[in-house]
C-alpha positions as CSV (number, residue, x, y, z in Angstrom):
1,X,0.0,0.0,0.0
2,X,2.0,3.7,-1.1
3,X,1.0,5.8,1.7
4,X,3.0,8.9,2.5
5,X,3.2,10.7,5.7
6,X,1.2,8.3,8.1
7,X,1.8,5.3,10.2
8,X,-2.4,5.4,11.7
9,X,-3.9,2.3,12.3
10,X,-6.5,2.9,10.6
11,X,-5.0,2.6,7.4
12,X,-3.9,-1.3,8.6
13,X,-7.6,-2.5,8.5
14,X,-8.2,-2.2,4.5
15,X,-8.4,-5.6,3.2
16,X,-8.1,-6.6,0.1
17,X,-4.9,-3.9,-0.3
18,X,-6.1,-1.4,-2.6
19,X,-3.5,-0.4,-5.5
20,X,-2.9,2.5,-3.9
21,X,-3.8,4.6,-1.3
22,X,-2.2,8.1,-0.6
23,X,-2.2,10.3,2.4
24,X,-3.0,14.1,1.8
25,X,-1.5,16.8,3.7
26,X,-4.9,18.2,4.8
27,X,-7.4,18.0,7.4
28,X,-9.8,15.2,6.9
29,X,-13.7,14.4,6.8
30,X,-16.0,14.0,9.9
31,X,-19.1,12.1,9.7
32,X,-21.9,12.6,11.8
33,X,-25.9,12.8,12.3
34,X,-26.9,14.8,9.3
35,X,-24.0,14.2,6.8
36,X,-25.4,14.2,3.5
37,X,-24.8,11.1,1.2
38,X,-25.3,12.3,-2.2
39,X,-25.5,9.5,-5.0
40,X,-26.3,9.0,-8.5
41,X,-28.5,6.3,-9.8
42,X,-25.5,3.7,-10.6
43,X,-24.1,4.2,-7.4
44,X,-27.1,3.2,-5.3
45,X,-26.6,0.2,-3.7
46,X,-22.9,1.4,-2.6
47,X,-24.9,4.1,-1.4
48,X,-27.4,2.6,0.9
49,X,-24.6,0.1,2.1
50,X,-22.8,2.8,3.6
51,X,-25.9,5.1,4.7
52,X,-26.7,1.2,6.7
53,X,-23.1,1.3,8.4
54,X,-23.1,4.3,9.6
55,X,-26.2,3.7,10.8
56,X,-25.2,1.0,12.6
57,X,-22.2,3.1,13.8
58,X,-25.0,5.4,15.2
59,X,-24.9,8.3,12.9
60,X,-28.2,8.2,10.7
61,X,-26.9,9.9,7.5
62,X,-29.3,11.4,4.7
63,X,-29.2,9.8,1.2
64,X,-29.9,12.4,-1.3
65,X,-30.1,12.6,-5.5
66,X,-27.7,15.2,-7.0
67,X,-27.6,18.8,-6.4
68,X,-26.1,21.7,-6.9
69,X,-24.9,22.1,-3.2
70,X,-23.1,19.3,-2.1
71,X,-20.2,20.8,0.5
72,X,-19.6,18.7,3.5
73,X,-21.2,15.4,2.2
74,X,-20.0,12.0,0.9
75,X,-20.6,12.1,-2.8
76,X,-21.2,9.0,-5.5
77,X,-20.2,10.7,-8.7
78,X,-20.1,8.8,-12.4
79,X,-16.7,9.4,-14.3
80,X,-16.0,7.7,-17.3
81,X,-12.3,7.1,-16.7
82,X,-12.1,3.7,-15.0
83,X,-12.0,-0.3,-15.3
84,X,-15.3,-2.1,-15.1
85,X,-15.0,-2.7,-11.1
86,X,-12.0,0.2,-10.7
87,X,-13.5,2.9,-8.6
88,X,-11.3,6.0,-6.7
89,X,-11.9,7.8,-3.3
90,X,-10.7,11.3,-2.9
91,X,-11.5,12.3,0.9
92,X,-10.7,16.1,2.5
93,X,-12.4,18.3,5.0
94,X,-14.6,19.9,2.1
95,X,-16.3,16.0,0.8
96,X,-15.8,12.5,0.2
97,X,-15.8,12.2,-3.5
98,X,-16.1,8.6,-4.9
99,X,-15.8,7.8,-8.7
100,X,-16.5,5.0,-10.3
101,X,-17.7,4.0,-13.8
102,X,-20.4,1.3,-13.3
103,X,-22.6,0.0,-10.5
104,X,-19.9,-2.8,-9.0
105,X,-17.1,0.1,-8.7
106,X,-19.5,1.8,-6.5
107,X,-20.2,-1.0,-4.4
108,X,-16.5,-2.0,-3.7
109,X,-15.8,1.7,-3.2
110,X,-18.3,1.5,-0.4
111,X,-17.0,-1.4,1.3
112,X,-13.8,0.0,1.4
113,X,-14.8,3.2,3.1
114,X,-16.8,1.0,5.6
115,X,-13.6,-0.6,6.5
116,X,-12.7,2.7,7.0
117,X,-15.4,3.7,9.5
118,X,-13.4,1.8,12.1
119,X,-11.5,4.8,12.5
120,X,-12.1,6.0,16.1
121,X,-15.5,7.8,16.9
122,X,-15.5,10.5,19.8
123,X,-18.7,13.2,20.6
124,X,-20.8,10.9,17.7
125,X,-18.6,11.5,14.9
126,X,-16.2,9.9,13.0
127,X,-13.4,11.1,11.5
128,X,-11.7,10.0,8.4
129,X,-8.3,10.9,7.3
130,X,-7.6,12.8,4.5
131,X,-6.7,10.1,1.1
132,X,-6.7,9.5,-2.2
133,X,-7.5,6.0,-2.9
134,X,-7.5,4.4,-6.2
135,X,-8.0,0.8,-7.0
136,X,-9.6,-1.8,-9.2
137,X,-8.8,-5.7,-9.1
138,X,-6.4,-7.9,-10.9
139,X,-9.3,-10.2,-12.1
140,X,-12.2,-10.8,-12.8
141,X,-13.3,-14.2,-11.3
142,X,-12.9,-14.1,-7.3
143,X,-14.6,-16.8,-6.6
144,X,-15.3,-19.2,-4.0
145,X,-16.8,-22.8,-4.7
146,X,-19.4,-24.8,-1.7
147,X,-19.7,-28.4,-2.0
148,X,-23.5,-28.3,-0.7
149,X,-23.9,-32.1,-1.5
150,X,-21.4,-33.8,0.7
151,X,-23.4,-31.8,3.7
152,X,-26.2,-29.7,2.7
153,X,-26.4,-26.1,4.2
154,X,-29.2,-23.7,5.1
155,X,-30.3,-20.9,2.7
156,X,-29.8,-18.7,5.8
157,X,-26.5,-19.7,5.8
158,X,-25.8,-19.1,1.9
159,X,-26.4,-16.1,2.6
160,X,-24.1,-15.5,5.2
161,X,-21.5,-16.6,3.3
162,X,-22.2,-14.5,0.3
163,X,-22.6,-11.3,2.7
164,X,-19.3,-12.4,3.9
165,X,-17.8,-12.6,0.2
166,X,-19.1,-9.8,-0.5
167,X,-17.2,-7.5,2.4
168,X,-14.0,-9.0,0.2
169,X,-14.8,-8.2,-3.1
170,X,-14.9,-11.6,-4.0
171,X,-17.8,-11.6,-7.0
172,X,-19.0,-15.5,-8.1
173,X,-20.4,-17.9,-5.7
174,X,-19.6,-21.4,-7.6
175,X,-22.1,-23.8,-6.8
176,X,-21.9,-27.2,-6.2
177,X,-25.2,-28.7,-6.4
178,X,-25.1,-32.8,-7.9
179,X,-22.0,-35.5,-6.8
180,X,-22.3,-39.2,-5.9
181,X,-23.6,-38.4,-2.3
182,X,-26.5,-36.1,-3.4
183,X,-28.9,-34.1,-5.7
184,X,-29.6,-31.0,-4.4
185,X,-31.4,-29.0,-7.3
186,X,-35.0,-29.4,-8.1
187,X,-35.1,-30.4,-11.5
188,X,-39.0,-30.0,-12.2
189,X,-39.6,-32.5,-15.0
190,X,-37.2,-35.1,-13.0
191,X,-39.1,-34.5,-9.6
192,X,-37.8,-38.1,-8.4
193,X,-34.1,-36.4,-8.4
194,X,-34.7,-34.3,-5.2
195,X,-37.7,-36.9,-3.4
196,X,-35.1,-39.7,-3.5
197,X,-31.8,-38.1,-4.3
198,X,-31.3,-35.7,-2.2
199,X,-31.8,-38.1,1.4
200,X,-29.6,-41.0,2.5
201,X,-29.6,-43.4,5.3
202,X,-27.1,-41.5,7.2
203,X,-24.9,-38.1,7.3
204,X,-21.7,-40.5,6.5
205,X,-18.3,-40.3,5.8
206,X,-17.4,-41.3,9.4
207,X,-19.4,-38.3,11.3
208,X,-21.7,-39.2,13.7
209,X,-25.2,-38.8,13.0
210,X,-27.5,-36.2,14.4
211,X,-24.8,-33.2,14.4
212,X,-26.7,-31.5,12.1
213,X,-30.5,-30.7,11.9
214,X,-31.0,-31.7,8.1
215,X,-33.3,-35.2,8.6
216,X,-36.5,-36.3,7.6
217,X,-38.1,-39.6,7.7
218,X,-34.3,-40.7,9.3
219,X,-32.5,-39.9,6.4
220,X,-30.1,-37.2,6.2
221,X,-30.2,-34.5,3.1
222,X,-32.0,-31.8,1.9
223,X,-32.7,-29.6,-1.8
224,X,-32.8,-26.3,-2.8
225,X,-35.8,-25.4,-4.4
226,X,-35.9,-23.5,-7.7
227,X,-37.2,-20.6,-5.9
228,X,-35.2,-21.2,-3.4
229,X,-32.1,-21.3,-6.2
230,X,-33.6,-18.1,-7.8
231,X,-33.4,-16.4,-4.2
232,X,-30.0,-16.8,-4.0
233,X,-29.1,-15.6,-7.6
234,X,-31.0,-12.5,-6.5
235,X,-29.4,-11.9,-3.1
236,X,-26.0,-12.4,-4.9
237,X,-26.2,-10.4,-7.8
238,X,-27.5,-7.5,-5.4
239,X,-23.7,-8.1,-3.9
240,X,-22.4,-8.2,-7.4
241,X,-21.9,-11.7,-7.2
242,X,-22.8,-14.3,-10.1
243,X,-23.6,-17.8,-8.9
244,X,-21.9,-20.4,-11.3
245,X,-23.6,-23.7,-10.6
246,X,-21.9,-27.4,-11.2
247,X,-23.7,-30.1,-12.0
248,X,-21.6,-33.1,-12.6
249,X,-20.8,-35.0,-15.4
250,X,-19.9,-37.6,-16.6
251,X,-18.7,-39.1,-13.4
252,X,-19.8,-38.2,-10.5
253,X,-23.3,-38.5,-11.2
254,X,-24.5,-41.8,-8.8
255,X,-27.1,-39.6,-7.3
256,X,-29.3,-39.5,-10.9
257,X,-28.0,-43.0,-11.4
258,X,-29.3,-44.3,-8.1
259,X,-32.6,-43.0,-9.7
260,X,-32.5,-43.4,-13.8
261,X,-30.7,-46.6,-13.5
262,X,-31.0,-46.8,-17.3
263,X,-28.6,-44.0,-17.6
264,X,-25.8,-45.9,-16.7
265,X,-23.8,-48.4,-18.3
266,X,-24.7,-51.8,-16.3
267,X,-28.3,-50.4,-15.2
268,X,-27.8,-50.6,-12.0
269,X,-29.1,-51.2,-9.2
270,X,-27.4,-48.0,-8.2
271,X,-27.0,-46.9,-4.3
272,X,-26.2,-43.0,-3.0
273,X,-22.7,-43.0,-1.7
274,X,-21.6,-41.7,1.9
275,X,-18.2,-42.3,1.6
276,X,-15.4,-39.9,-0.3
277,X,-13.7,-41.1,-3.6
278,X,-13.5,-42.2,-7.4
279,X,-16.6,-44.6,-8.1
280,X,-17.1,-46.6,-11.2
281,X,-20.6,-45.6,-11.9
282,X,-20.5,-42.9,-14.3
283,X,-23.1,-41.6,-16.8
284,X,-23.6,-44.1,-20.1
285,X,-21.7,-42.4,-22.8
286,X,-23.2,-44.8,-25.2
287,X,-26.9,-44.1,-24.1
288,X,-28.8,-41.1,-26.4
289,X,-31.5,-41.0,-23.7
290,X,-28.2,-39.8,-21.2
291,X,-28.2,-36.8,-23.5
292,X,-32.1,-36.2,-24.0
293,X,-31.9,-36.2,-20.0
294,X,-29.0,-33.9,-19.5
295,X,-30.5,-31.4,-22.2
296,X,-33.8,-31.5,-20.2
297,X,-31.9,-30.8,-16.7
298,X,-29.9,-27.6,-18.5
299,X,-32.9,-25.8,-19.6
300,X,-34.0,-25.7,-16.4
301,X,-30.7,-25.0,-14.8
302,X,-29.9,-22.1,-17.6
303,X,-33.7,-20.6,-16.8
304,X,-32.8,-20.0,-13.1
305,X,-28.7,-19.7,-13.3
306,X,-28.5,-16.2,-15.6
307,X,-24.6,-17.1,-15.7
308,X,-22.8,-16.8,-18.5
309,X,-20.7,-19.9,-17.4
310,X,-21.7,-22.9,-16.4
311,X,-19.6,-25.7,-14.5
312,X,-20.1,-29.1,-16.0
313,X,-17.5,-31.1,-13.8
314,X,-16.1,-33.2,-15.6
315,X,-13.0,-34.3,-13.1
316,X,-12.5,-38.0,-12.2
317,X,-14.6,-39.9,-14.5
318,X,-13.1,-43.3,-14.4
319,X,-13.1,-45.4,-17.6
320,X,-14.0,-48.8,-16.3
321,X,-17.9,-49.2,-17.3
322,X,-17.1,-47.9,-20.7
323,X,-14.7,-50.0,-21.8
324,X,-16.7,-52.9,-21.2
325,X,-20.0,-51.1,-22.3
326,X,-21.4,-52.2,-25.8
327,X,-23.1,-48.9,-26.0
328,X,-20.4,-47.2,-25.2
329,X,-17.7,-49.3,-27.6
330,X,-20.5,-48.4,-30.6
331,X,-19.9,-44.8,-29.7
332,X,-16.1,-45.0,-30.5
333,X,-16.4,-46.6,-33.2
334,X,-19.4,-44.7,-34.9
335,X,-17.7,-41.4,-33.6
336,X,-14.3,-42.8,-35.1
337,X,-12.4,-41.8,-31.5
338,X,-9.2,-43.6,-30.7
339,X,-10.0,-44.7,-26.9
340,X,-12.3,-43.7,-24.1
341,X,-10.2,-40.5,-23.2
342,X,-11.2,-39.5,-26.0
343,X,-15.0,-40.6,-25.2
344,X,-14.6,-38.4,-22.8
345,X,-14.4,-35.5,-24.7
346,X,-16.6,-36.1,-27.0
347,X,-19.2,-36.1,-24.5
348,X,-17.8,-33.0,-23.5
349,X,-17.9,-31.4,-26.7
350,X,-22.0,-32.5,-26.9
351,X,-23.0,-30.2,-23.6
352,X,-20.7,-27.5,-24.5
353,X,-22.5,-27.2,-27.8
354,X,-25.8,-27.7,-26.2
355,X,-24.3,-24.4,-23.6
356,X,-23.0,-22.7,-26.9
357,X,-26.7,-22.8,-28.2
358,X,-28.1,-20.8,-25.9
359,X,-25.4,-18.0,-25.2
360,X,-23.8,-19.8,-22.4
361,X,-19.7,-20.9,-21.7
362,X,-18.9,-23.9,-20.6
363,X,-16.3,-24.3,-17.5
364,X,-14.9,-27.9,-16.1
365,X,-12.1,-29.3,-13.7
366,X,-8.9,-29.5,-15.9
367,X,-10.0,-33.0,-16.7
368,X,-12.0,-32.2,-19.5
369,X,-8.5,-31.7,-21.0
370,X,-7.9,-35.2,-21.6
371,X,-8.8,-36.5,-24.8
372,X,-8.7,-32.8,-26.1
373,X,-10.4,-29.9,-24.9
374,X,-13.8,-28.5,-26.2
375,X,-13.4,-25.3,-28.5
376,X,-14.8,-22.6,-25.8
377,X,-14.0,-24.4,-22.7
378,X,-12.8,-22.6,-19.6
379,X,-10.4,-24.7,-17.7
380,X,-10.5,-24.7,-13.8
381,X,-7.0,-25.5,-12.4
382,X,-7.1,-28.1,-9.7
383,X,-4.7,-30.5,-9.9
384,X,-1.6,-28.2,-9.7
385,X,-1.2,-25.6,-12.2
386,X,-0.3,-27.6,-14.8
387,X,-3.6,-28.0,-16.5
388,X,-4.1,-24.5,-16.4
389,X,-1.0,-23.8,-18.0
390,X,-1.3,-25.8,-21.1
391,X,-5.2,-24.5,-20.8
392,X,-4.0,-20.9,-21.0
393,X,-0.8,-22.0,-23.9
394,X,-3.8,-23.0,-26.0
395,X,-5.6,-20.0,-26.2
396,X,-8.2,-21.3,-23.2
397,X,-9.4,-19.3,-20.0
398,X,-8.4,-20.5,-17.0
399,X,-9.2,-19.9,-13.4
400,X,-6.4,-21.3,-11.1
401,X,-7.6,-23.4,-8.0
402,X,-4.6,-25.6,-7.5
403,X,-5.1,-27.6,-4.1
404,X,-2.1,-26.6,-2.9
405,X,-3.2,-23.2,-2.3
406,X,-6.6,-22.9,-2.6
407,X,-8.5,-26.4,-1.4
408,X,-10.3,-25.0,2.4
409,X,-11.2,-28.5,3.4
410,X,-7.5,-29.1,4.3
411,X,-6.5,-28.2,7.7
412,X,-5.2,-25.3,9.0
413,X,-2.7,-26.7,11.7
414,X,-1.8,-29.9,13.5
415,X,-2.8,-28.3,16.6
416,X,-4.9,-30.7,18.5
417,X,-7.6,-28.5,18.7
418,X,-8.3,-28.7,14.9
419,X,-11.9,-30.3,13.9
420,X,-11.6,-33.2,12.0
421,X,-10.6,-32.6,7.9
422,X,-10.4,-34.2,4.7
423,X,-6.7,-36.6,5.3
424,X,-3.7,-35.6,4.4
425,X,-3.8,-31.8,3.1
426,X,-2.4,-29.6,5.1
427,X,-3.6,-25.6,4.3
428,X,-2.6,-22.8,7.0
429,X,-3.1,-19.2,5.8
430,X,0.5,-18.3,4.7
431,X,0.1,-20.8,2.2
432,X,-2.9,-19.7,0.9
433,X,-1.4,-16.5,0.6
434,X,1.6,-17.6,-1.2
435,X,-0.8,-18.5,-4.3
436,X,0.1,-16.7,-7.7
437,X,-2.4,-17.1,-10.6
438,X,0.0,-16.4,-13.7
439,X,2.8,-19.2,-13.2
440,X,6.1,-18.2,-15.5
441,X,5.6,-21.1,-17.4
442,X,2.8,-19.1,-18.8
443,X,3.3,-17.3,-22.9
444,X,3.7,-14.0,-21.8
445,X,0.9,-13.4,-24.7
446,X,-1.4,-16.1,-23.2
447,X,-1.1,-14.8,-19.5
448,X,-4.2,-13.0,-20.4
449,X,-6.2,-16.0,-20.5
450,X,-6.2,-16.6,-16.8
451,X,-9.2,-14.7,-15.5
452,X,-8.1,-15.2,-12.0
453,X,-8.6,-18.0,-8.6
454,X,-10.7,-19.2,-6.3
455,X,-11.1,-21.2,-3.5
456,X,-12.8,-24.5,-2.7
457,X,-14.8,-25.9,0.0
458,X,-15.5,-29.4,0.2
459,X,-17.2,-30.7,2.8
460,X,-16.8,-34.4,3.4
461,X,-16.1,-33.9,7.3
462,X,-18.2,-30.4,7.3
463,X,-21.6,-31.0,8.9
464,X,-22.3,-28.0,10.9
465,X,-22.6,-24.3,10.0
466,X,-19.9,-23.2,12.3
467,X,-17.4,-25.9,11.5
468,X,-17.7,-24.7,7.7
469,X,-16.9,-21.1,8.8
470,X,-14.2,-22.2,10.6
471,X,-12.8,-23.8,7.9
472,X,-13.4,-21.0,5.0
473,X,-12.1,-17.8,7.6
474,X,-10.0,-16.2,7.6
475,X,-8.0,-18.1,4.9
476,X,-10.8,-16.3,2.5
477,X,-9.2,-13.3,3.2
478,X,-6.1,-14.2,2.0
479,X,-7.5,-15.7,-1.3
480,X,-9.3,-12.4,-1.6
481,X,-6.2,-10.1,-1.3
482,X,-4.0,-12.0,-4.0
483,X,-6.5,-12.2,-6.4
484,X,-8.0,-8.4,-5.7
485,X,-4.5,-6.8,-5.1
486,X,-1.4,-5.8,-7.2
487,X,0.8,-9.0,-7.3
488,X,3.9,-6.4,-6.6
489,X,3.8,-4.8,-3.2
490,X,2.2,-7.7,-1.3
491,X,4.3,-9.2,1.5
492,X,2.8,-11.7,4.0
493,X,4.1,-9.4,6.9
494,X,1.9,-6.1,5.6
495,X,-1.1,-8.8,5.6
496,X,-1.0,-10.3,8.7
497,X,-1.1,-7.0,10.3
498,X,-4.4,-6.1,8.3
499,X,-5.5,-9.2,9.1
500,X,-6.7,-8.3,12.9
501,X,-9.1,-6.1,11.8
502,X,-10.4,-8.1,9.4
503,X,-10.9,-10.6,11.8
504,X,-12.6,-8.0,13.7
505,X,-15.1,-7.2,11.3
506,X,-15.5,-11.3,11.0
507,X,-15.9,-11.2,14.9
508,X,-19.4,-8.5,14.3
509,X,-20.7,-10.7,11.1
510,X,-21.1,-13.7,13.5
511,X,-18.9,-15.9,11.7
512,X,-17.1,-18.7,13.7
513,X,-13.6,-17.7,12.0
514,X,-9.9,-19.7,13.1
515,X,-8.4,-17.2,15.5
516,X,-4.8,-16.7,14.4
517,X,-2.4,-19.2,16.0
518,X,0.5,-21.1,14.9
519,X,0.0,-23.3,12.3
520,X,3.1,-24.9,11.9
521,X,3.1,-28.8,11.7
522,X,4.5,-30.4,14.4
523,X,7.5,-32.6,13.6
């Protein structure tokens, strides 16, 4: 952060790190009872989120349109001059000018003068310091994925987390809504998907039963309904968040198999899983009707998810049941593919031009690389960075999520007082931190393809609403911060001191964040 003249504290709480942030030699702004917020139409919703925080600060501001007078008052002001989410903040004793050029510049403007309202306040006013801030983010996807099928989660609780993304700048939600374990999503011509799908006998993978409130008839689970689904969208994109959702293919996918038998390659019988892993059982590439059914899902997917990507899976889709499927066998041959791998894509390549048909992108685990990659596909990065770098080499988009920086369900420290994670990953914050999105190995000409990072949330050993908090917070904030902020500049030392008061602000939200600690294995 360039700051000049100034050591305040006050400065220490901004998270992400804006690109720069300059101290004026004036006097600054006070903010008290009366204090007129004057905003233009785009900037509205910034607005009103920072007209609700200083309420809650207990100054009850006035929002206002433009006028011609507009001395001593915060005021939202359209320029021309800045990236789509760019946005600057020009404070002195006169006014608050903010500047931004679209709706979502406004909005992050706003959160990061609410970060600034934890400035001291003394006779019911607070003061801010006199700055010039001016920022915009590195990329465009900020994202953060929920596994909802391992463990389902309250809408309540959706929200939470999306408030909480929000306060980071963080701006797509990804989804996950069908796996082996579950089918979460009401599909309404396939009503069978969420009356038998989405239960099974027991919470599973080792947990004890009970911890968390989601049974019915003694069975564990639970769906979102499309309104329910459609709520969310709303409450997101109101936080300038886009919610990207996954539905899995072609492995995966023993949830709809447990139900359409006929859709895989031995026709069952099929059971729902409650265990982790690779299984066999895998969607009949072979099988038109496969197809007809996954077309029939999509329109009703694409009608609630306004996205313009959407996540088809596509990671660990073992080849087993195809290779000794007839139907399948036909397809390679008919197709004139060399093996399943390429099977594989070829399936692929039939929902991406089903997603191409109606105006939508296609994204997938770096999987969908083997056996060649689709012609529009956006690659996500898991498995390392390597996928992502030969993604990005071909001309590809790529969104880095390499476990070894970015996979929450890891845990934090071998501290004894950990709760129980997924086995063997081990993610404290530094690392997390450490992540860089463009590897070298990268065409300087192609680094352009990687549209940023996000974070993942499994959550195989996540059953409660606190133990997932605990587990995304504050290493969230660290994922927000490299793929927000200026790569040069950042230093893990500068961080950790913002990091406090971001755990402050964590502390008000009610969210069950990891209080910082050591979190250095033991040897």
């Amino acid at each position: 952060m360039k700051t000049e003249n100034t050591n305040k504290t006050y400065l220490t709480g901004l998270l992400p790190k804006p690109k720069s942030v300059r101290r004026k030699n004036c006097a600054g702004f006070e903010l008290r009872t009366g204090t007129n917020i004057v905003s233009c139409a785009a900037a509205r919703t910034g607005a009103q989120l920072l007209v609700a925080h200083l309420l809650e600060a207990g100054i009850n501001a006035e929002l206002k349109k433009p006028s011609a007078k507009a001395n001593k008052a915060v005021i939202f002001e359209r320029a021309a001059n800045f990236a789509p989410e760019g946005y600057a903040i020009d404070i002195s004793s006169r006014r608050m000018l903010v500047q931004a050029s679209s709706a979502a510049g406004f909005f992050y403007a706003a959160q990061t003068l609410t970060q600034l309202l934890t400035a001291k306040m003394t006779d019911s006013v607070i003061s801010i310091p006199a700055l010039c801030i001016k920022d915009q983010p590195r990329f465009k996807w900020r994202g953060l994925m929920l596994d909802c099928c391992r463990h389902f989660f309250s809408i309540a609780e959706l929200k939470k987390i999306i408030d909480t993304m929000a306060s980071l700048k963080l701006n797509v939600f990804h989804w996950h809504l069908t796996e082996d374990q579950a089918w979460r999503i009401e599909i309404k011509k396939y009503p069978k998907l969420t009356e038998q799908a989405a239960w099974r006998a027991h919470s599973g993978f080792g947990m004890p039963d009970g911890v968390t409130p989601h049974y019915k008839n003694g069975k564990y689970g639970g769906y979102y309904t499309q309104d329910d689904a459609k709520e969310i969208v709303r409450y997101a994109a109101e936080r300038f968040i886009t919610v990207v959702p996954e539905i899995e293919l072609p492995g995966h996918s023993t949830a709809p198999l447990y139900v359409y038998p006929e859709l895989g390659c031995t026709g069952g019988p099929y059971e729902l899983e409650s265990t982790g892993g690779v299984f066999n059982e895998v969607y009949c590439a072979g099988n038109d009707k496969v197809f007809e059914f996954l077309r029939n899902v999509f329109d009703e997917i694409l009608a609630i998810f306004p996205s313009k990507y959407i996540h088809i899976g596509g990671d660990e889709c073992p080849k087993d049941r195809w290779r000794e499927c007839l139907k399948c066998q036909k397809r390679i041959k008919r197709e004139g593919l060399k093996d399943e791998d390429k099977l594989q894509s070829w399936f692929v390549r039939q929902i991406e031009q089903y997603l191409n048909q109606h105006n939508r992108n296609l994204i997938g685990w770096d999987e969908i690389l083997e056996g060649g990659l689709a012609p529009n596909a956006t690659v996500m990065s898991w498995r390392g960075n390597v996928g992502g770098i030969a993604a990005a080499n071909m001309g590809h988009d790529v969104v880095m999520t390499p476990t070894t920086n970015c996979y929450l369900d890891y845990i934090q420290s071998s501290q004894p007082e950990e709760p129980k994670a997924i086995p063997g990953g081990f993610l404290p914050i530094e690392k997390v931190y450490e992540l860089e999105p463009v590897p070298k190995e990268i065409k300087p000409l192609q680094r352009k393809h990687v549209i940023g990072g996000q974070a993942n949330m499994w959550t195989e050993y996540v059953q409660t609403d606190e133990h997932l908090e605990y587990m995304i917070f504050p290493r969230l904030c660290a994922l927000a911060e490299v793929v927000w902020s200026p790569r040069t500049g950042r230093n893990w030392a500068d961080f950790s001191k913002r990091l406090d008061a971001a755990g402050e602000r964590l502390r008000v939200r009610g969210v069950n964040y990891r209080q910082p600690k050591s979190s250095v294995p033991k040897k």
